[in-house]
C-alpha positions, 0 to 999 in steps of 0.5 A: 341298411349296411353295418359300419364297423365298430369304433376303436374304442368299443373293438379295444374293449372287445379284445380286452374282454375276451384276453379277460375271458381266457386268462380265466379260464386258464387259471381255472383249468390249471387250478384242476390239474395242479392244485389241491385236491379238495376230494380227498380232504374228505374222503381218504381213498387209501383208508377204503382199501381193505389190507387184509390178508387173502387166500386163494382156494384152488380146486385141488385143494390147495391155497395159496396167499395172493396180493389183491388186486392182481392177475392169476392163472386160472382156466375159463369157467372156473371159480376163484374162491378167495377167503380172509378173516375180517380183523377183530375191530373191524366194524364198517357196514359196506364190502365191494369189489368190481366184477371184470365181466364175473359173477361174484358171491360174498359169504361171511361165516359160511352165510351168503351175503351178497352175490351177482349173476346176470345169466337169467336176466341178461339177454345175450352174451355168456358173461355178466358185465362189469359192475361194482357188487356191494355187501352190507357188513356190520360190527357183529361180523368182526372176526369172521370169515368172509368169502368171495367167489369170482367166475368168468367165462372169457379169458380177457378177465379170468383170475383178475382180482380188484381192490376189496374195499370197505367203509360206508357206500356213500364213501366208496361211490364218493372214492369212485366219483373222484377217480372216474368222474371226469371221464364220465362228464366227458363221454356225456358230454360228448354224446350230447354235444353229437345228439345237438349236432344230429338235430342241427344237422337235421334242422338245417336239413329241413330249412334248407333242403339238404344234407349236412356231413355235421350229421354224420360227425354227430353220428361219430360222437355219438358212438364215441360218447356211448363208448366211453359211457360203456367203458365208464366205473360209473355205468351201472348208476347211469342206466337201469340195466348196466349188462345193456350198456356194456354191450353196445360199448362193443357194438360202437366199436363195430359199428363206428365205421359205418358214420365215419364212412359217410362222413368222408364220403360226404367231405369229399362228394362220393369220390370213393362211394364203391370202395367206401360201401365196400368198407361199410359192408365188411364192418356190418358183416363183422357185426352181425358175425359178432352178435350171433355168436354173443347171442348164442353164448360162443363168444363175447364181443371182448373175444371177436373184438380184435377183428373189428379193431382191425377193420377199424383201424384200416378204415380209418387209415384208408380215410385219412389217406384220401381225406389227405389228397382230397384236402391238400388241393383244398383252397380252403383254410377250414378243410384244412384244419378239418384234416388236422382235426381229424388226425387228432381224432383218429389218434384219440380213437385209436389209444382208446381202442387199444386201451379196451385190453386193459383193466384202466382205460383212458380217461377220455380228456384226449378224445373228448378235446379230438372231438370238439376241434372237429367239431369246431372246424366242421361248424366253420365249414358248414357256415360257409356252405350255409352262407353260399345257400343263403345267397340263392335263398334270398333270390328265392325269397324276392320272388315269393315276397312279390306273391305275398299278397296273393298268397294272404288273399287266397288263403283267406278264401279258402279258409272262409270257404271251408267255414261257410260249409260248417257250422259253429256255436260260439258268437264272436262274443266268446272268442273275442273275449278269449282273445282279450284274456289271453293277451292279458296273460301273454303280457304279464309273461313279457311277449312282444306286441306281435307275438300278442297279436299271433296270440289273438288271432289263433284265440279267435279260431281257437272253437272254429272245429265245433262248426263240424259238429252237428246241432244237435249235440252241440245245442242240447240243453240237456245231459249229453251222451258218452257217445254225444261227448266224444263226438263233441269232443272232436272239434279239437281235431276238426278245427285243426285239419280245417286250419292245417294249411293257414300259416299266416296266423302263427301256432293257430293249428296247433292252438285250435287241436290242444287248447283242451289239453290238461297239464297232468295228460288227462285232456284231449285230443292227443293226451299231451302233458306239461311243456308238451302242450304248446304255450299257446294252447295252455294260455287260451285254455286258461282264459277260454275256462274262465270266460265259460264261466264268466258267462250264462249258459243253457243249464247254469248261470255265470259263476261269480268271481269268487267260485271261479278264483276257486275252481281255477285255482283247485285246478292248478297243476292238473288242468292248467298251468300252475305258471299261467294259472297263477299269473291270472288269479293275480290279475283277478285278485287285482281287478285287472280283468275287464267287464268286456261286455261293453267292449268293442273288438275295433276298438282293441285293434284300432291301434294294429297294423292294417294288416292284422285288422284285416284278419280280425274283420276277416274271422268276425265276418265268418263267425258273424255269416256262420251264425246267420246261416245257423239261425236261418236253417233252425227254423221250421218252415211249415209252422214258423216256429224254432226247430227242437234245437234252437228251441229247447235251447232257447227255453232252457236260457229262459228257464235259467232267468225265470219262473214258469211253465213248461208245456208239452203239447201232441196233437192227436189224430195226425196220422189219421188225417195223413192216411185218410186225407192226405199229408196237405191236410195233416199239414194245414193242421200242424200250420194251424196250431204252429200260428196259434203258438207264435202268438206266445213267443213274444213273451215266452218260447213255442217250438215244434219238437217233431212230428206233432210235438210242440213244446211251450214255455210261458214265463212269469205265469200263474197257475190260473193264468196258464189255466186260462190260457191253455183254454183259450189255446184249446177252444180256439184250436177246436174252432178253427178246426171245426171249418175244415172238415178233413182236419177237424178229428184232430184234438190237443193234449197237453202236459204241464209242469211248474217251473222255478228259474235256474231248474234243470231243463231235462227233468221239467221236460221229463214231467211234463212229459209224464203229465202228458202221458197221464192225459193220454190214458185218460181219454186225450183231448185236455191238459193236465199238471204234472203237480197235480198227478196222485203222488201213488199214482207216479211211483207205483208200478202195479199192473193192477193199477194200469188195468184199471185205467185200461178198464176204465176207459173202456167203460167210458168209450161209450156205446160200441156198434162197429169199430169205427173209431178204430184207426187202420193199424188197430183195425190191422190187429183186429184183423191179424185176430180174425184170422187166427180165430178162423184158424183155431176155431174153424169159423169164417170171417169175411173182409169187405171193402166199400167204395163211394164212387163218383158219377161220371163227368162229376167233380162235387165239391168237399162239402157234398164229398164229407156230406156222403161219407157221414151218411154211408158212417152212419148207414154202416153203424147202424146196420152192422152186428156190434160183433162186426168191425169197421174203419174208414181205409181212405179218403173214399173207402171203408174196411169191414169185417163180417164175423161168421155170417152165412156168405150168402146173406153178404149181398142182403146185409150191403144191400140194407146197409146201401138202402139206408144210405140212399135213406140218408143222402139224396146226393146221386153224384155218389155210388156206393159199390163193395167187394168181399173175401174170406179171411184164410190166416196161416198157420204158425 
């Protein structure tokens, strides 16, 4: 669509408005120049200078009476000494002078004052900088003698002596502002006017893919604006070390060439790069001559300075000339304003320089207006540079307009790729409602619709990092770890990277690594602080905090509207953004945040475009198939029971609604099965009990911790109800079991804690555990409570106390011939034992392996296999010595050891054992063999 010019009417009143604008602004500007200086109405600079009478001490003794200020004849190095007598009614409490690059010392009645020596504090030169030096005086020092040293180590400033004035401080920095601030305003403007050029440039840089000369010009004012600063009355109250400053004024000077240089090689497209690097090269080198003898004490910058004004001026001289030639073939009207404003700046350059030498420089009015015509003529030139780039842009642009879709196609791919390989933890539930909250906000901040929209779309993404964080940090029901919440705390990061390459959600990376940033710097990842943070990520932090709780967790409940107003506002300013926090304690003061339970994200977006309803189906159909996954791979295959996860997380939720029971189960004699039979066998058993727990989980939750763990809770239970069913649970486990004959040594043991609704998850798992442990050294094979546990019991930790419990068990082991009931890692110590007790008392002890054998071309069944080996058991207890110790090794052999019988009575005991076998089992499919050795331990 064309734009038609405007009417007469409206172009009347535009040049009427700026004819307006101007005539203001004259009047403004000669009201400055020419009217009364309302400064002085208050400040009377002539009343500051101090009128007395001063006399200079020279070293041979003699004195001389001088006129301050002025210029006298005195070597480098040594000490001006000038003295006065204060007059009787004198009683301000401030003396100053300003040092031209000397160390000064104020002494009254003999009694330093006030003194200035930058020699240990100051990193090069040989001469401390120019400054103001204050010395507090008062009315009891009327009529003394006051004293004031000066030393310099350059010619430039030796034997200058500046107006002594006197008053109050904040008068004489008054005085000082009045006569040097404006030419302050200027330098500072001036170096940020370059600095706003430098990043224009760059910027323009990075949109367009190439260079700028403004970026050079921005160099130049830069340099001049740090000069001047240099130059300036008022350093020292503009930077902390004002000796600093006082040395790059004449770095600048040295310097300059350099972006001037660049700039005229860039105006004129490398005309005359060789002679230009040659330049460039011959002011470097004068710098760093310079600087090594600054930093060596053997000459300052103001004594070297000449030859870097004269490289400065014939650089500058050189360049005009060409810049000259180059533009006056130019068809362009803006080179040749360019030239004009060039000369305007050499010539301000050049009466600045020379000013140098003098103890009043220029006030930088001239330098200033120099730069800004340059300036101007330099946006004119770079606009139509700009205006020839925008037409191929545009070419470009039409191309990459007929891609757009197969570019949003194939990001959406590649981002639903890279969220299918992880994981996440949040429901839609949560990031939608974020979305909805942080809408509200940007709303009451005046954002437009798409910037909403944007808005709520990174929201939707904002957790999408947690689904690289493993499960079991992120669905722990319990206290995490340090190390667990530093890993957690990483999701920022990974979210990020996974969305570092989507740009068609705007500010959605950044959204995703900063939205746990605090607004005092204490977040995370990258410790950013205020405005720093992006308002994106400050937004949806405000609202992701207050859905979190808004909303029941694993060890709480939602907070209620009151408790949540409180902890937002107690965090204003530290975690959030005391703007944005505000703006959403007015929305809840005022009922304006929605019960979102009820709502439907269709329906919020019903009213988007088609496009933006894509991107929300889009992240609601990642999260919604993340979650699938989640669940399916949470799920333990053999017993179909939830995985320790899932589970614990499920009973945690549970424990936070309601009264019950937590019950820690551990089946018995695993390992054993598994050895002996086999890991089919062990897995019959754990499938078996996981088909008995599933029978709870309509009402309460059963998990498989690991291994032979199970965990169970049964809420809204009684004592007896419990009671009755873990009983029910036992008998119907040892029924079960009693019809295999390779699972049937397992047994149950169980812990059992009351539990309250909302009771923390870890410490009834904690006593429920303890229960267990309690049963386990108590025999097994039963349940215990964790309420009924002696209190003593549990909180003494007496040996005494525990070897009972070891002697009681023994006791109640029953009747002991061979160690059957030992497992094979018991029998191993038992073993390890023997073989020591060889070594130490010199007796012999045997090991003997029996194997039942099967007869050839005989395949019996499990029945006759269990049948013989309860028979060749039986046959072993009865004829070993209760000294002797047995096991069975594996499904078909048995170990024995043999404590010191006569080796050749071995064959006489195997043979009775095997006699009472075949007593016992008239099966022939089966053969008892054996074969013995000496058990030799090593000696340590």
């Amino acid at each position: 669509m064309s734009h038609q010019n405007p009417p007469d009417a409206t172009r009347v009143s535009r040049i009427f408005f700026y004819i307006l604008m101007f005539a203001i602004l004259g009047w403004f500007t000669y009201m400055q120049f020419f009217g009364v200086d309302e400064r002085r109405l208050n400040v009377n600079s002539d009343s500051m200078i101090y009128t007395g009478t001063f006399t200079w001490e020279k070293s041979d003794e003699t004195s001389e009476e001088i006129t301050v200020p002025g210029r006298y004849d005195l070597p480098v190095g040594e000490t001006m000494v000038l003295t006065t007598r204060l007059p009787e009614d004198y009683h301000e409490n401030t003396m100053a002078i300003r040092s031209s690059l000397q160390d000064v010392k104020f002494y009254i009645n003999g009694t330093l004052r006030a003194s200035y020596n930058t020699s240990e504090t100051r990193l090069t030169g040989k001469n401390s900088a120019s400054r103001y030096i204050f010395c507090e005086t008062s009315e009891a020092d009327a009529g003394k003698e006051l004293r004031i040293e000066l030393t310099t180590h350059t010619y430039n400033y030796s034997g200058v002596v500046n107006t002594v004035l006197c008053g109050d401080k904040t008068d004489i920095w008054l005085n000082i502002l009045n006569q040097y601030g404006p030419a302050t305003y200027i330098a500072i403007f001036i170096f940020f006017t370059g600095l706003v050029t430098i990043l224009f440039s760059l910027a323009l840089g990075m949109i367009y893919h190439s260079s700028f000369d403004m970026e050079y010009l921005g160099w130049c004012m830069i340099m001049g604006g740090v000069w001047m600063m240099g130059e300036s009355k008022l350093r020292q109250i503009l930077v902390p070390n004002a000796s600093a400053l006082g040395s790059l004024c004449f770095v600048m000077i040295l310097l300059c060439p350099i972006p001037i240089l660049l700039y005229a090689d860039s105006i004129q497209k490398q005309l005359h790069r060789r002679l230009y690097t040659i330049l460039g090269g011959l002011a470097l080198l004068d710098f760093a001559v310079c600087s090594i003898l600054t930093f060596f004490g053997i000459a300052d910058y103001i004594e070297t300075l000449p030859i870097g004004q004269i490289i400065l001026c014939s650089i500058l001289v050189v360049v005009f000339i060409h810049l000259f030639i180059y533009m006056r073939s130019s068809r362009r009207k803006s080179d040749r304003l360019l030239l004009l404003g060039l000369l305007a700046s050499i010539i301000c350059i050049s009466i600045e320089a020379i000013s140098v030498y003098f103890v009043t420089s220029i006030s930088g009015l001239f330098i200033g207006i120099g730069m800004i015509i340059l300036l101007f003529v330099n946006i004119i030139r770079t606009l139509r540079n700009l205006q020839d780039m925008e037409l191929h842009r545009q070419k470009i642009e039409v191309e990459k307009s007929k891609q757009q879709t197969e570019r949003i196609s194939l990001q959406m791919m590649q981002t639903l790729a890279t969220t299918i390989e992880a994981k996440d933890e949040y429901t839609r539930g949560h990031s939608y409602r974020v979305a909805e909250y942080a809408a509200l906000i940007a709303k009451e901040l005046g954002w437009s619709q798409d910037e909403i929209t944007n808005l709520k779309h990174a929201a939707h993404l904002h957790d999408i990092g947690k689904i690289g964080i493993p499960d079991s940090v992120l669905n722990k029901p319990t206290q995490l770890t340090e190390d667990e919440d530093n890993l957690l705390k990483k999701h920022t990061i990974i979210g990020a990277e996974i969305l570092k390459d989507v740009t068609l959600i705007p500010h959605v990376a950044e959204v995703t690594r900063n939205h746990h940033e605090h607004y005092d710097g204490s977040g995370y990842p990258d410790g950013l602080a205020g405005t720093e943070i992006p308002i994106y990520a400050r937004i949806i932090a405000v609202a992701d905090c207050y859905d979190a709780m808004n909303s029941r967790r694993i060890y709480r409940n939602a907070l209620s509207q009151d408790e949540i107003y409180e902890e937002i506002l107690k965090n204003k300013g530290t975690q959030f953004d005391p703007e944005i926090a505000d703006i959403f304690l007015t929305l809840l003061t005022e009922n304006q945040i929605p019960d979102l339970d009820d709502f439907s994200e269709s329906s919020s977006t019903s009213n988007l475009a088609d496009d933006h309803r894509t991107i929300s189906k889009f992240i609601s159909d990642v999260v919604i198939t993340i979650k699938a996954q989640e669940y399916a791979k949470n799920y333990d295959l053999l017993t179909t029971l939830p995985m320790r996860n899932l589970g614990e997380r499920l009973t945690a939720e549970l424990m936070q609604q309601s009264d019950g029971y937590l019950i820690f189960l551990d089946m018995d004699n695993l390992k054993k099965i598994n050895d002996i039979h086999g890991h089919k066998a062990g897995d019959r058993a754990l499938k078996l009990l996981g088909n008995l727990l599933s029978r709870y989980s309509d009402e309460g939750v059963a998990c498989r911790l690991g291994g032979d763990e199970f965990l169970l809770f049964l809420p809204k239970a009684t004592h007896d109800s419990v009671t009755t069913q873990m009983q029910e649970l036992f008998d119907q486990f040892r029924l079960a079991i009693s019809k295999d004959i390779e699972i049937r040594s397992a047994t149950l043991s169980a812990g059992i804690c009351m539990c309250t609704a909302g009771d923390n998850f870890e410490n009834c798992y904690q006593k429920a555990d303890k229960a267990l442990y309690y049963v386990k050294q108590n025999g097994k094979n039963q349940f215990f409570f964790y309420q009924q546990i002696d209190r003593k019991e549990l909180l003494t930790s007496s040996t005494g106390k525990d070897l009972q419990l070891v002697a009681k068990s023994l006791r109640e082991s029953g009747t002991y011939i061979g160690a059957m009931d030992l497992n094979y890692r018991d029998f191993a110590r038992q073993y390890e034992y023997m073989s020591q007790l060889s070594i130490r008392s010199q007796c012999h002890c045997y090991l003997v392996m029996v194997t039942m054998e099967t007869a050839i071309d005989t395949i019996p069944n499990i029945e006759a296999i269990e049948q013989a080996l309860e028979c060749i058991e039986k046959a072993i207890r009865q004829k070993i010595r209760r000294v002797d110790i047995c096991t069975r090794y594996s499904s078909m052999q048995y170990l024995i050891i043999l404590f010191e019988p006569i080796e050749t009575e071995i064959p006489h005991i195997m043979d009775r054992i095997f006699m009472q076998y075949r007593q016992q089992c008239d099966n022939t499919d089966f053969r008892p063999t054996y074969e013995y050795l000496v058990i030799a331990g090593e000696k340590q």
